[in-house]
N, C-alpha and C positions, 0 to 999 in steps of 0.2 A: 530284716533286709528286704524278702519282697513286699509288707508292708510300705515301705518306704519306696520302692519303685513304683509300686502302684499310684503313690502319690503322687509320685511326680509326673506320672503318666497322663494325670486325671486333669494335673495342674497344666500340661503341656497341651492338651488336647485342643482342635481349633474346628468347631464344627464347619461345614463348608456352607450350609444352611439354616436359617433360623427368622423366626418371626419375631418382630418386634412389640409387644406392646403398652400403647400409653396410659401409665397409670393415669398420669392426670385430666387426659384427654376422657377418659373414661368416668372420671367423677365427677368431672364438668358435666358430660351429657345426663346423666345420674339426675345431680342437682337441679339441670336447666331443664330437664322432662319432668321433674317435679313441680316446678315452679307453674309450669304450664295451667296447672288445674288446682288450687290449694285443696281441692275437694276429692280429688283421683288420688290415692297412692301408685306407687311405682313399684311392680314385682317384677324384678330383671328375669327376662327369658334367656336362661344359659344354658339348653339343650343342644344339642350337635356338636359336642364340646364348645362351646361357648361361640359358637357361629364361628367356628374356627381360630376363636384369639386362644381357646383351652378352657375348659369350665372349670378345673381346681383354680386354675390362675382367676380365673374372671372373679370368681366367688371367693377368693382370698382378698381380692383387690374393697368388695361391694359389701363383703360381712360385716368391717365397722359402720358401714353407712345404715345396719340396721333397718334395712327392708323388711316388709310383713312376710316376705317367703321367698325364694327361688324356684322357676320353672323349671323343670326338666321334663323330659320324652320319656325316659324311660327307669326302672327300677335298676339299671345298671349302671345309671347316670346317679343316681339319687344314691347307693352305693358308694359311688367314688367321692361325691361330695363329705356323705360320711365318715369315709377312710382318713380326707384330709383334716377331720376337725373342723369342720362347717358349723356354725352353729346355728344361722338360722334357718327358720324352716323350712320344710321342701316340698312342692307340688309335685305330682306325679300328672302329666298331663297327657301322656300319650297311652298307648293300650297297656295292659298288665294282664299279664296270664293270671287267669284263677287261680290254678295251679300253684302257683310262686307263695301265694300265702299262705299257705298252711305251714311253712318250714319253723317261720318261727316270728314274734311281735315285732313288727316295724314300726318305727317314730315318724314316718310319713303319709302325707294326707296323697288325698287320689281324686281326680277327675275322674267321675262315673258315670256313664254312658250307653252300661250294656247292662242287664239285667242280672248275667250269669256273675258280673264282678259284683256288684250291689249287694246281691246274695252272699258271695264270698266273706267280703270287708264285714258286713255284720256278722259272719258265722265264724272266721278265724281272727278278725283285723276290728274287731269292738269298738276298740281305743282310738281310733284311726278319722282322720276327718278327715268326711266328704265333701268334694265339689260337685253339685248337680248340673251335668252340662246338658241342657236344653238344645234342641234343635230350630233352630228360626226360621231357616229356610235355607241353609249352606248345604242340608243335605247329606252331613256327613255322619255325627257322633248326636246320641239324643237320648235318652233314656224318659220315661213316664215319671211326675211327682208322685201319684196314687201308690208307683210301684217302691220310692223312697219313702213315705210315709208309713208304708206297712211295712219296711226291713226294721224301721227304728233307728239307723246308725246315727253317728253325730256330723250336724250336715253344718259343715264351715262357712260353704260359700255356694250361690249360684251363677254360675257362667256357660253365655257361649260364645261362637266365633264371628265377627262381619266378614261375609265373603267381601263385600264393597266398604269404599270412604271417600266417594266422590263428591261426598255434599248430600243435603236436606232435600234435593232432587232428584236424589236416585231412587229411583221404584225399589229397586232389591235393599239399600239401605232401610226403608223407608219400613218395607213389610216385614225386618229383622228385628227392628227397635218396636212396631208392633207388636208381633208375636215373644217378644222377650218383655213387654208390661203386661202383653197376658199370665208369660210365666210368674212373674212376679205379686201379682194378682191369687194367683192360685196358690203361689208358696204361702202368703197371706191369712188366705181361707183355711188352709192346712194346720195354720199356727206354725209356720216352720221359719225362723228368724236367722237368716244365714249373715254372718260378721259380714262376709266380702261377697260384693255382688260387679263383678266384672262382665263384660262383651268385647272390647276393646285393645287391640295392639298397637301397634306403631300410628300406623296412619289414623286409628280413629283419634287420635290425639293430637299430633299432630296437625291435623287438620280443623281449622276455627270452627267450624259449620259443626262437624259432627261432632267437639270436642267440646261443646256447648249443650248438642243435643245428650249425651250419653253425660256426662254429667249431672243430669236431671233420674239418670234410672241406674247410674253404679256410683262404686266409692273407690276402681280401684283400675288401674292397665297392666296387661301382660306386654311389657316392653322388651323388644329384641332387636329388630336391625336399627333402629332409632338409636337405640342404647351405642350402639356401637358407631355412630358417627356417620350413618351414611341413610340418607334419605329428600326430603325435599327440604328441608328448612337447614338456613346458613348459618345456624346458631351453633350447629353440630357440629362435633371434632372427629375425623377418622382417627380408628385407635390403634388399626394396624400396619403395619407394613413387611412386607417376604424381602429377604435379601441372600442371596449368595456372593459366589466369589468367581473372577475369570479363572477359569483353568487349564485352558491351553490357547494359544496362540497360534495361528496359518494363515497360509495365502490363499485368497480360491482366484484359481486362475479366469481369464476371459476364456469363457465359454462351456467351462466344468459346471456342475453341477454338484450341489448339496444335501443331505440327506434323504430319508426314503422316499422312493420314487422318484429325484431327480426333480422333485418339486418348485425349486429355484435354479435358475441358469442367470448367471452373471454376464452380462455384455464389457464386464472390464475387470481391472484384478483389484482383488477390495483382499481387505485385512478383514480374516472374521474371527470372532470370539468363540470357545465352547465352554462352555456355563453344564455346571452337574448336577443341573437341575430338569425335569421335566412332567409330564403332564401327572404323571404316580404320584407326583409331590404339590401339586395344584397348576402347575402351570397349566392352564388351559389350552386344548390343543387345536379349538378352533382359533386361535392366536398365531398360528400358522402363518406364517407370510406376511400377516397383518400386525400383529404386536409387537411393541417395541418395549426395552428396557433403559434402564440410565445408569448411563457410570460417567462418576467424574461429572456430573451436570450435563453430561452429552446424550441427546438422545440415539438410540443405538435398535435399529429395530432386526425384527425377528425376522431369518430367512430361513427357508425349509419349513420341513413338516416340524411340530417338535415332538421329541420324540419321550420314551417311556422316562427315563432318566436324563437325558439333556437336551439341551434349546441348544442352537447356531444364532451367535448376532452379527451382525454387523458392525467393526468397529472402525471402520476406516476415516470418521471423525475423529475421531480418538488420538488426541497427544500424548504420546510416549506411554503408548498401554504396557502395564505393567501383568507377569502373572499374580496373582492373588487379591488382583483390587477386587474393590466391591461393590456388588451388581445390585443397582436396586429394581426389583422385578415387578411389586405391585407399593406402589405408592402411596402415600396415606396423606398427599396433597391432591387435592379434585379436581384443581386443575393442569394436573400434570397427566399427558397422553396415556399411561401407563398409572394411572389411580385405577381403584377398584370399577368405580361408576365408569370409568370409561375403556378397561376391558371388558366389564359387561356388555356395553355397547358396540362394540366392535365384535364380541363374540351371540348379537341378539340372543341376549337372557337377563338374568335378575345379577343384583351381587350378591345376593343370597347361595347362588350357584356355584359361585367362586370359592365364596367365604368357606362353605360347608367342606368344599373337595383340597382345600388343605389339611395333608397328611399330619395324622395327628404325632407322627415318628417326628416330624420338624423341632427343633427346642424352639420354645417361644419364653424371650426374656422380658421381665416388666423393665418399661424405662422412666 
């Protein structure tokens, strides 16, 4: 019997929030980023839970498509891909405690950078292929060849990062793709033959100029916000979209005031909306005053502060608001006020910013 209530509990349940995302839009951009370069493959970057669409999901979606590898950040990332039965390979690209390797043999290769991991991966992690991430001139992660040549480990691939993708005329482009044919040069003289030789993300690909140059010195792109539909080329499909539900109905009268601090005062009596969503959950909360949402095709914007768990809209456009319609909050149309690209704008930052700071508690359904 409780068996059976449980079911029906499970069956009855109606999340108030959830993200949508597009399987097909995703395979599109997949496909269409490969096409770009018959000579680059495509390793999707699904670190930050998959820039927010979910990285089991992303990489459930991307596995049949049979990529040379998956990106992640971290060895907790690279874990959960594991858990769900990922099968293809997995980069480790961001830091790894030394530490972590001794516990026990891992099936994951590693971005190596620092001397003291280097040391490790040959001493506990044999079996384990290396990425030699050089340093060009970004400044950040770099490790010496001399000091790869003398661990021995087995070195997969070499890569590093373009801080720049302005074009064949940027100085700091310019001096990155130098100093990466010196490395490559050197891996050369070393006899060191790495399968994948990457520099390249989104925008070097993207972009004709560099995507011609880098072409000529790799075989491969770490693709991430591209992958997910949002960048400068029209070819791309946004793959997600945040939607909740109206959840309470009021009047705000002429002259009262809304949320914390009082940060909206109304000159007339408007119908407002309270939506059970807020900044905890990604809404962005310089979206304050400024951002708007859509229900019903109407645009409906953001009044007040928003707050930890809900936003205040405006719905007084609004023909015969009902409670529990639904609110679509970031848009996965570009040209819709409330798309990704254009609450980044309104909130001056990336949608990388966005993307990342939706809670990974959200369900996110493939459509």
């Amino acid at each position: 019997m409780l068996s059976k209530l449980l079911k029906l509990l499970k069956k009855d349940y109606q999340t108030l929030n959830k993200i949508e995302v597009s399987k097909a839009n995703l395979i599109h951009n997949y496909k269409y980023l490969s096409s770009l370069n018959k000579g680059i493959r495509i390793a999707p970057v699904i670190k930050s839970n998959g820039y927010g669409h979910g990285i089991v999901e992303v990489a459930k979606i991307l596995d049949p498509l049979n990529p040379p590898f998956f990106c992640v950040d971290s060895l907790f990332e690279a874990y959960q891909l594991q858990k769900s039965g990922i099968k293809i390979p997995i980069l480790i690209t961001g830091y790894t405690n030394p530490e972590n390797l001794k516990v026990k043999k891992l099936p994951f290769s590693f971005a190596v950078y620092t001397k003291d991991l280097l040391e490790a991966i040959a001493k506990y992690q044999p079996q384990a292929g290396v990425h030699i991430f050089v340093d060009t001139g970004m400044r950040r992660e770099g490790v010496t060849l001399e000091d790869v040549k003398k661990s021995g480990v087995r070195v997969k691939g070499l890569m590093s990062h373009l801080a720049s993708t302005n074009g064949k005329n940027d100085p700091l482009f310019n001096l990155q793709i130098k100093q990466f044919k010196k490395a490559l040069k050197i891996v050369k003289e070393y006899k060191i033959s790495p399968r994948w030789i990457h520099i390249a993300a989104s925008g070097g690909l993207i972009n004709k100029e560099t995507n011609e140059i880098i072409s000529q010195i790799s075989n491969l792109s770490r693709t991430g916000i591209s992958l997910y539909g949002l960048g400068d080329d029209k070819n791309l499909k946004p793959t997600l979209k945040l939607i909740t539900h109206l959840g309470q109905i009021k009047i705000l009268r002429r002259g009262e005031t809304s949320g914390y601090d009082g940060a909206f005062s109304t000159k007339k009596d408007l119908n407002i909306g309270i939506l059970p969503i807020g900044y905890n959950d990604g809404v962005d909360r310089r979206l304050s005053n400024k951002g708007m949402v859509i229900i019903n095709r109407v645009i409906c914007p953001i009044i007040g502060r928003v707050s930890m768990n809900i936003t205040i809209v405006d719905i007084s456009k609004l023909e015969n608001p009902q409670i529990g319609m639904e609110v679509l909050v970031y848009s996965d149309n570009p040209s819709d006020p409330n798309s990704m690209q254009n609450c980044a704008k309104i909130c001056k930052t990336i949608t990388y910013d966005l993307l990342v700071n939706l809670d990974s508690s959200i369900k996110r359904i493939i459509i």
